[in-house]
N, C-alpha and C positions, 0 to 999 in steps of 0.2 A: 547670734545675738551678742554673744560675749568676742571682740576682736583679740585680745590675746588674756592667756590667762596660762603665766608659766613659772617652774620654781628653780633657783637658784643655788646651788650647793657649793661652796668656795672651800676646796680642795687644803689651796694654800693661798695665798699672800696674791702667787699671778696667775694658777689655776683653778680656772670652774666650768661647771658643768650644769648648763639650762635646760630644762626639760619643761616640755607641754608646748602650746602654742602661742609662736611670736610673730610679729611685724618681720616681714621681707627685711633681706638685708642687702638686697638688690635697688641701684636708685639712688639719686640725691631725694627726691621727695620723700615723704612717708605716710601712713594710715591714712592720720587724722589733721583735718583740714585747718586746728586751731596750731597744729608747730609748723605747717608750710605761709608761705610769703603771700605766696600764688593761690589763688583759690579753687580754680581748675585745674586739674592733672596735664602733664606733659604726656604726647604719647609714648615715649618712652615706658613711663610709670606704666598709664590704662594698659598696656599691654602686657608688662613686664609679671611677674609675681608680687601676688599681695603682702599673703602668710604661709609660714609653715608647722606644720605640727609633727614634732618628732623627739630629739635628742641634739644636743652640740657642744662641745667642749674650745672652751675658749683658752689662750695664754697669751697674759701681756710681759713683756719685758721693758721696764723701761718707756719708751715711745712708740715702739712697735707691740702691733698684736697680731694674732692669728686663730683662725677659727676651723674648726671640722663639722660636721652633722650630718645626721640619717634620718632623715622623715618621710610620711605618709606621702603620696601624690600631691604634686600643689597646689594648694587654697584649697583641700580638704581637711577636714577636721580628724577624721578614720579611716583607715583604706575599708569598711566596710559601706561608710557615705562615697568612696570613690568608685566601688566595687573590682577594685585589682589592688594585687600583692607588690606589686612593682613600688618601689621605693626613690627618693630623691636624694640627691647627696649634694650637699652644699660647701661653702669653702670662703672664706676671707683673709687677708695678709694686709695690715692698716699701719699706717705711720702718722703719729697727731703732735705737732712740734706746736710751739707756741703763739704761732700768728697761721698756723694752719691744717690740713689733714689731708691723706688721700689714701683711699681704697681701694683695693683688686678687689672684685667679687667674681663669685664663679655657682650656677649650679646646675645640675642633668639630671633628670630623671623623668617621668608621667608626669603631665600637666595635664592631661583632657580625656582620663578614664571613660570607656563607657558605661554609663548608669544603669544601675541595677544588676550587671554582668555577674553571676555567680562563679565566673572562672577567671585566673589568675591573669587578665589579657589588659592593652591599653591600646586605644587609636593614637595618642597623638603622644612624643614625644619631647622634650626642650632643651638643649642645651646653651645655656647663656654668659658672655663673660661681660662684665662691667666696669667702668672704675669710675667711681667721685672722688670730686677734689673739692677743697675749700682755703680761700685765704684772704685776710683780712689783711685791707690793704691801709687805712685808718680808724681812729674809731666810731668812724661815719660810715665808711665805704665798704664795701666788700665783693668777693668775685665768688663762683661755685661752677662747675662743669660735670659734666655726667656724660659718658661716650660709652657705649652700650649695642653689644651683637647678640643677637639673638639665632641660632637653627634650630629648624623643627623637622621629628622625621615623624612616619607614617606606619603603624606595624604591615599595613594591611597595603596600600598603597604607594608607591613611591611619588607617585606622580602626583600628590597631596606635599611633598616634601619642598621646603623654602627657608629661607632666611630675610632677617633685614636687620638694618641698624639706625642707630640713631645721636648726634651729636645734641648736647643741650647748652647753653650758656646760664649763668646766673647773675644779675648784678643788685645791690640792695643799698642802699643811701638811707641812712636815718637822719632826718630834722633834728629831732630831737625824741626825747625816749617816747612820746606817745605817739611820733607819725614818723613813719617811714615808707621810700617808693620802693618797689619792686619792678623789676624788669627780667623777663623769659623771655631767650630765642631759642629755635629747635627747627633743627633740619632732619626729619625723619625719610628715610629710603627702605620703601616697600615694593620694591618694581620685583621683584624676587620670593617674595611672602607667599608662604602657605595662604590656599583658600577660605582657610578656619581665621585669617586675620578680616575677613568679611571684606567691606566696600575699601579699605583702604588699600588691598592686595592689587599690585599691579602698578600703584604710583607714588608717588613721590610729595612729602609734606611741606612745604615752609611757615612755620607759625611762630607770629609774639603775639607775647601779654605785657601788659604794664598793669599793676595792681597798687593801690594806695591801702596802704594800712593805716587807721586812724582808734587808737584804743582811749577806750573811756573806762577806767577802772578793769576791771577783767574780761569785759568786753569788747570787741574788735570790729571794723565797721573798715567793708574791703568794698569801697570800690572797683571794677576791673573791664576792661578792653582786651580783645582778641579781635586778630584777624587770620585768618588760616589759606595758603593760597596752596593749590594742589593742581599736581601738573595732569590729573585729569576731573571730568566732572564727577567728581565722588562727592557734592552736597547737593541739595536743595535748595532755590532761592522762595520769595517769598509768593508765589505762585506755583510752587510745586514741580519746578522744573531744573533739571539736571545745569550745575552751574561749578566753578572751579576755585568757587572765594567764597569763604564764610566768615561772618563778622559779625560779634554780639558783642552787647554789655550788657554789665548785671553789677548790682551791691549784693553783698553778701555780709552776713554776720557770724561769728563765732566768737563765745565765752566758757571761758575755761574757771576750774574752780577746784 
């Protein structure tokens, strides 16, 4: 019910120490759908880590920062809700200059406990590295990239074991402050993927979006386009039959307050 809800202790001046449960620091995307561009997820993101709940100590110096932490299994809230002891360890190294930023991310541990398990065990494991970037190229234009690997292992099976990765692009034009276009491409490769990645396991992604931001006072009003083309048939067309292109549109709204 509640997505993050964490507290902050500021040490000194460039160190602090956050505790409880935050927003993934995995990703250019994030959470909540009224600070992204885009209105659907990349699947970088859907697959990536949400949230974590644990401990993490941050220090900035200047432009650069760096990050450590120790939490529960990923996107649980308790390792009692995960049912394993196994723990996650996370990690950042960021540099935020003045027309832009970029990030290492890194984190390993339980992602896919199994439920209810009253012993210290986990089926699936993750370890993932990432980095986003961002740079503003006028005060119109802007760019954003996200390249991201992910391996998963298996306590139990090996032959459950995979990887994949994913390149993202970002571009974002604003008109003027209340309309701005948005533009996603993403080249996802799952030919390597764990079975636990479902129907995408086995192939390979090509997907854009182009989305229109149109805000009306604190409200937002997204148009958006996707076409997703996969080099096998992992969708369905509109008769229920295995097909290798998928394309919708949709308006979406979000208001913030």
């Amino acid at each position: 019910m509640i997505k993050q809800l964490y507290f902050t202790y500021n040490l000194t001046e460039e160190f602090k120490v956050v505790a409880g449960s935050f927003g993934t620091h995995i990703g250019y995307e994030v959470l909540d759908a009224v600070d992204n561009k885009n209105y659907s997820m990349s699947y970088a993101f859907s697959y990536g880590p949400f949230f974590n709940t644990g401990v993490k100590a941050q220090y900035t110096s200047g432009k650069f920062t760096a990050m450590l932490g120790v939490t529960n299994p990923t996107d649980f809230k308790s390792a009692m809700d995960a049912g394993s002891y196994q723990k996650t360890f996370i990690g950042q190294v960021g540099y935020i200059g003045d027309t832009g930023s970029a990030y290492l991310n890194f984190t390993t541990g339980s992602t896919n406990p199994i439920p209810g398990s009253t012993i210290p065990v986990s089926d699936e494991n993750k370890t993932q590295f990432d980095l986003t970037a961002s740079k503003t190229i006028t005060d119109s234009f802007s760019l954003g990239l996200n390249a991201t690997y992910a391996k998963t292992t298996n306590d139990f099976d090996s032959n459950l074991d995979g990887d994949w990765f994913s390149v993202v692009g970002y571009a974002t034009y604003s008109f003027n402050p209340a309309l701005l276009l948005a533009y996603r491409m993403e080249y996802f490769d799952a030919k390597d993927a764990a079975p636990s990645l479902g129907t995408l396991a086995g192939s390979n992604v090509f997907a854009n979006t182009v989305s229109l931001n149109y805000k009306v006072g604190k409200l937002t009003i997204i148009p958006e386009l996707r076409y997703d083309a996969a080099s096998e048939d992992i969708f369905l067309d509109k008769n229920a039959l295995p097909t290798g292109g998928s394309f919708y549109a949709l308006i979406a709204t979000t208001y913030s307050f």
